[in-house]
C-alpha positions in Angstrom: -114.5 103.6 -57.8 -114.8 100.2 -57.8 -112.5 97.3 -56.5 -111.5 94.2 -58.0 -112.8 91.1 -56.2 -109.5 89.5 -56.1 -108.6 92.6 -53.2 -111.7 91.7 -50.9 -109.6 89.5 -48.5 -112.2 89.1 -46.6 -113.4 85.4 -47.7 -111.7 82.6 -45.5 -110.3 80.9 -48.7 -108.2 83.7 -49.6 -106.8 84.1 -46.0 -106.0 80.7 -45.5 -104.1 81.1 -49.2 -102.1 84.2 -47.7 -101.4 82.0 -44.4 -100.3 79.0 -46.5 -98.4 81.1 -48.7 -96.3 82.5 -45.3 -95.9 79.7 -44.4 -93.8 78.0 -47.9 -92.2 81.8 -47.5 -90.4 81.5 -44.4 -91.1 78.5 -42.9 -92.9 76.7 -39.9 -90.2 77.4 -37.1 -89.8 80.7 -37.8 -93.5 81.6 -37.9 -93.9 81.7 -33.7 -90.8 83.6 -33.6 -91.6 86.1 -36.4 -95.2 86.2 -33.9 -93.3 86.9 -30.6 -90.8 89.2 -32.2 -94.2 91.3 -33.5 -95.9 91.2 -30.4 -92.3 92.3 -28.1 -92.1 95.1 -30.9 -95.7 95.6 -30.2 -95.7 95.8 -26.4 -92.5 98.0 -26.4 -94.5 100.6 -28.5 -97.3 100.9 -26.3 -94.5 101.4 -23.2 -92.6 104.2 -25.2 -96.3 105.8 -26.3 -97.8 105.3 -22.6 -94.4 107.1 -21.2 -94.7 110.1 -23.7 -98.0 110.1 -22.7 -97.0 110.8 -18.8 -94.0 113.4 -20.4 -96.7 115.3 -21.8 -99.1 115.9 -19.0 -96.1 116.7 -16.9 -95.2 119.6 -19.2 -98.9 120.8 -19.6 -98.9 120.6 -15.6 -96.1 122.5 -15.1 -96.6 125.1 -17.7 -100.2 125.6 -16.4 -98.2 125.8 -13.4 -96.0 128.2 -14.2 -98.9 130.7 -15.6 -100.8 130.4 -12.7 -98.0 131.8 -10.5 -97.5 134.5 -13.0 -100.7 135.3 -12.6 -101.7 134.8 -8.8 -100.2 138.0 -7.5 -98.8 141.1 -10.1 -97.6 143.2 -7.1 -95.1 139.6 -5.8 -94.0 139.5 -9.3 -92.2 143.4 -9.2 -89.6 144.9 -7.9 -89.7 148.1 -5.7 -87.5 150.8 -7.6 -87.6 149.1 -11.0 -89.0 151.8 -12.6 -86.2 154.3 -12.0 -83.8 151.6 -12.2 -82.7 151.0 -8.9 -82.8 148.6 -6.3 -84.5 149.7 -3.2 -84.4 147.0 0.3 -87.9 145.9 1.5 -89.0 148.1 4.4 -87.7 146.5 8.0 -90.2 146.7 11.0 -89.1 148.6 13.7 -86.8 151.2 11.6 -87.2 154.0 10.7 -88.5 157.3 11.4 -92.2 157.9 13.4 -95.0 159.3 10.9 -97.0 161.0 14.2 
C-alpha cells in the first residue's frame, strides 16, 4: 500500500500551511484559548484516569484481601452443628462435666 505524498505531513511547509490555515479558520484570539481549553481538558483526563487508577488497586487489594481470609483458616470459617443443621454454643471453660 502506498501513500500519497500530499499525506506525509511531515515536511515543515505543509505544517506551517495547516497552522496558517487555523489560523484564517478561527482566528488569532481564539487560538490561546482553544490551546488552554485543550490542555484543562487534557489535565482533567489524566486526574480522572490517575484516580481510576487508585479505584482499581483498591478493589484488587481488597478482593485479594478478602480470599486470603477465606483461605487462612477453613476450621474459623465453619460453624459447629452445621451439618445437622443446628446451632450448637462454643464450649465455655470451666463448665461442664469432668472427663477423669
Amino acid at each position: 500500500m502506498t501513500l500519497h505524498p500530499l499525506f506525509a505531513l511531515d515536511t515543515p511547509i505543509i505544517l506551517l500551511i495547516i497552522a496558517g490555515l487555523a489560523v484564517l479558520l478561527f482566528g488569532a484570539d481564539r487560538l490561546p484559548k482553544l490551546a488552554r481549553s485543550a490542555g484543562q481538558a487534557k489535565k482533567e483526563f489524566l486526574a480522572g484516569q490517575a484516580e481510576a487508577d487508585a479505584a482499581e488497586i483498591k478493589a484488587r487489594e481488597d478482593a485479594r484481601l478478602a480470599a486470603q481470609s477465606r483461605q487462612s483458616d477453613v476450621a474459623n470459617n465453619t460453624e459447629a452443628g452445621a451439618i445437622s443443621g443446628q446451632s450448637i454454643p462454643p464450649p465455655t471453660p470451666g463448665s461442664g462435666t469432668r472427663s477423669s
